[in-house]
C-alpha positions in Angstrom: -0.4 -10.1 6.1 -0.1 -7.1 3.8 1.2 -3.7 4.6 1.2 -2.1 1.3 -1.9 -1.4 -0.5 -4.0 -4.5 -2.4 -3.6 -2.7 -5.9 0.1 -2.4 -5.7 0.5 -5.7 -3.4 -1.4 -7.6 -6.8 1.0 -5.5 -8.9 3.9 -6.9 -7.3 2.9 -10.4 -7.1 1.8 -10.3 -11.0 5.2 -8.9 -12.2 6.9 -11.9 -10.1 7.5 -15.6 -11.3 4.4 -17.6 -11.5 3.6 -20.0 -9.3 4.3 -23.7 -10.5 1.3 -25.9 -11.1 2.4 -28.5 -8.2 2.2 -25.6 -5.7 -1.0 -24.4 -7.0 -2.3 -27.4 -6.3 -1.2 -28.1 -3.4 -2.2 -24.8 -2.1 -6.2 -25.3 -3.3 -5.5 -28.9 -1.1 -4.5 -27.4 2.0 -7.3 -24.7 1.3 -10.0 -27.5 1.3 -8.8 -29.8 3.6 -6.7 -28.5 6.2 -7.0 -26.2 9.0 -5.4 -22.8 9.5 -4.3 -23.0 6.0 -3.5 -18.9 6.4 -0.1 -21.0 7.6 1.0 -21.3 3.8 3.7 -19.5 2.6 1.5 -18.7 -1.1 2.5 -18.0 -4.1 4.5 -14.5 -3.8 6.4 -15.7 -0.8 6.9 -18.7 -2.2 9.0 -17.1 -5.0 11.4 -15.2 -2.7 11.9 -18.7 -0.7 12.6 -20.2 -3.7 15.7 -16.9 -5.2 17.2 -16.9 -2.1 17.6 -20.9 -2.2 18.8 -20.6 -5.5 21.5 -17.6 -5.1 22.5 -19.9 -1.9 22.7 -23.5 -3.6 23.0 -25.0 -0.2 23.7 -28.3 0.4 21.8 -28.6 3.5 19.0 -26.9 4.2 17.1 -26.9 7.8 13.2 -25.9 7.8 11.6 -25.7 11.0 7.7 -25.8 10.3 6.6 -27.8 7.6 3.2 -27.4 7.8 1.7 -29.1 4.2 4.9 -29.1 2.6 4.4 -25.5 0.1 8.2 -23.6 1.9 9.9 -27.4 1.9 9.6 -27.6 -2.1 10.4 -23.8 -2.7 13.5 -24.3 -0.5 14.3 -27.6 -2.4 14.2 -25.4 -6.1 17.6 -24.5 -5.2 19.4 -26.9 -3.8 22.5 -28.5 -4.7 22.0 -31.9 -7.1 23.2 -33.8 -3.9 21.9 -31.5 -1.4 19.5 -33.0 1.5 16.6 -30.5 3.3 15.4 -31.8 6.7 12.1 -30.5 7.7 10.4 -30.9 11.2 7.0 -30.6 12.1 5.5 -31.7 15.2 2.0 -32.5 13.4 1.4 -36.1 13.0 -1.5 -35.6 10.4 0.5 -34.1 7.8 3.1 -35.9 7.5 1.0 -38.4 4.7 -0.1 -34.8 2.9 3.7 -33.7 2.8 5.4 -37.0 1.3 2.7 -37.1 -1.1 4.0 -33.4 -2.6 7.5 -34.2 -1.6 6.8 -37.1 -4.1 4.9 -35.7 -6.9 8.0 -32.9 -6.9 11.3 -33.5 -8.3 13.6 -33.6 -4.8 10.8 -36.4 -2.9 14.1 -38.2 -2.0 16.3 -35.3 -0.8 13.9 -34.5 1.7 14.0 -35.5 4.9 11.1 -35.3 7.3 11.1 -35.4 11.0 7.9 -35.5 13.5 8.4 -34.3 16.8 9.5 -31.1 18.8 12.2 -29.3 17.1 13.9 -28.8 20.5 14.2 -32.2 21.1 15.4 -32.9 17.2 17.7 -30.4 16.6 20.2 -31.7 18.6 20.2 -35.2 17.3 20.8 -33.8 13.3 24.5 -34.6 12.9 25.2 -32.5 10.4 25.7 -28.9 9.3 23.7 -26.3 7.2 23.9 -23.4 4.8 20.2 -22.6 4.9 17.7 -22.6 7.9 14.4 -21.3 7.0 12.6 -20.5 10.9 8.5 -20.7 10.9 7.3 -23.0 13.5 6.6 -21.8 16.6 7.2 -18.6 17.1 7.8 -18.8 21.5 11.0 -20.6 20.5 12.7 -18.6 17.9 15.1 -17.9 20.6 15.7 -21.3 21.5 15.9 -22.8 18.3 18.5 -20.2 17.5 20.6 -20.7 20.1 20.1 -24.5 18.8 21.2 -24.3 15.3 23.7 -21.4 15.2 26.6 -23.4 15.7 25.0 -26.2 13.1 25.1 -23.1 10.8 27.7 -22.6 8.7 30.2 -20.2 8.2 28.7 -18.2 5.3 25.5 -19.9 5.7 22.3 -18.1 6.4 19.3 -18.1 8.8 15.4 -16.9 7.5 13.4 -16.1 9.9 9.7 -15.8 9.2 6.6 -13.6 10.7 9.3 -11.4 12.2 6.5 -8.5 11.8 4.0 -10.3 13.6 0.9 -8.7 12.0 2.7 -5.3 13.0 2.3 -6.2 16.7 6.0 -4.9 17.2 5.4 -1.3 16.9 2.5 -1.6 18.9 2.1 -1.6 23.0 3.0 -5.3 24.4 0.0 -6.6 26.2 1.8 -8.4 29.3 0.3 -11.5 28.7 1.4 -11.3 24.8 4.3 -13.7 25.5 5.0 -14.7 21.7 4.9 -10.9 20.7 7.5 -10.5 23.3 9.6 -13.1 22.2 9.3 -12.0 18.5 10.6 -8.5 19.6 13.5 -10.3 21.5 14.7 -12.3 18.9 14.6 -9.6 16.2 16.8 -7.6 18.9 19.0 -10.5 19.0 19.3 -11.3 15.1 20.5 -7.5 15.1 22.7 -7.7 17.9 24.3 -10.7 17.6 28.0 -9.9 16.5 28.2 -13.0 14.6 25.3 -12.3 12.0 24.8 -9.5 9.0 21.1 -9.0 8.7 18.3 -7.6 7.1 14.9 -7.2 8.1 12.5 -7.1 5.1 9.2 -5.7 4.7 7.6 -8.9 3.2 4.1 -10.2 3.8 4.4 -10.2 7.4 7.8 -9.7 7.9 11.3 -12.0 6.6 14.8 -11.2 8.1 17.7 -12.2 6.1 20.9 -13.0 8.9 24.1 -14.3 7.3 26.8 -16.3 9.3 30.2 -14.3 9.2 33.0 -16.0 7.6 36.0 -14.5 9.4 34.8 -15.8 12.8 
């Protein structure tokens, strides 16, 4: 999703760090062999995952949505030396196509993957994070933060992705548009929520930025 014009959208992305080869490739993979691949984060996206991960130097980073693996190593780029990312998807089929990047990258063993509903594996992950990138499914945003805000920690900070939603939330809310709904809800409660700073920015279709206050 783009909501500045192509010309000046190419302009951006060209004046931003290139892509790395592995991600190149693995981006023409998932273009030729698996579905939906729209789902990737790409190249320019890619690049901001990859700063703020860096700036951050977590040592435990939370992904929910792993899709083919592309946000996982852009995530990984900045984590500590001993730092551990746990991933969860809940598509059986990809998990081969993942460890096979996760392996050809440098950080195959400080990332964790997990199949299954994120609901359901959330709560068994005993352990804290500073980094929690949110793209799976997009009806549960709400439920997966009320999941992992206490896992966060203080300081640490919460991505949220597709928080645009194709620009669906300045539009009229069909009634039967539950995800739209919940996307609208949850970007109320990012900004609400008197234990978050955050910052809603205009990329690609939409990335908030919520940090965990310290002095709570």
């Amino acid at each position: 999703m783009h909501f500045i014009p192509e010309k000046l959208d190419d302009y951006v992305v060209r004046h931003s760090e290139d892509e790395p080869a592995l991600l190149k490739t693995l981006t023409r993979e998932t273009y030729q062999k698996i579905l939906q691949p729209r789902m990737l984060s790409g190249h320019y996206q890619g690049r901001v995952l990859s700063v703020l991960s860096k700036l951050i130097r977590p040592k435990s980073i939370l992904e929910l949505g792993t899709f083919t693996g592309y946000s996982a190593l852009c995530l990984a780029e900045g984590l500590d030396k001993n730092g551990v990312l746990h991933t969860i998807d809940i598509n059986e089929e990809l998990v081969a196509f993942q460890r096979t990047y996760f392996d050809k990258s440098g950080f195959g063993s400080q990332i964790i993957q997990h199949l299954g509903s994120a609901l359901d594996i959330i709560p068994t992950l005993d352990t804290s994070f500073d980094l929690v990138f949110m793209d799976a499914d997009k009806t549960n945003y709400i439920n997966y933060f009320h999941q992992i805000i206490d896992k966060l920690n203080p300081g640490g900070v919460i991505l949220s992705d597709n928080v645009l939603w194709s620009g669906k939330v300045i539009e009229a809310v069909d009634p039967s548009d539950i995800s739209t709904k919940i996307v609208l809800e949850y970007n109320t409660l990012l900004k609400e929520d008197p234990r978050l700073e955050t910052v809603l920015l205009p990329i690609r279709d939409g990335l908030t930025v919520s940090i965990k206050k310290q002095d709570l």
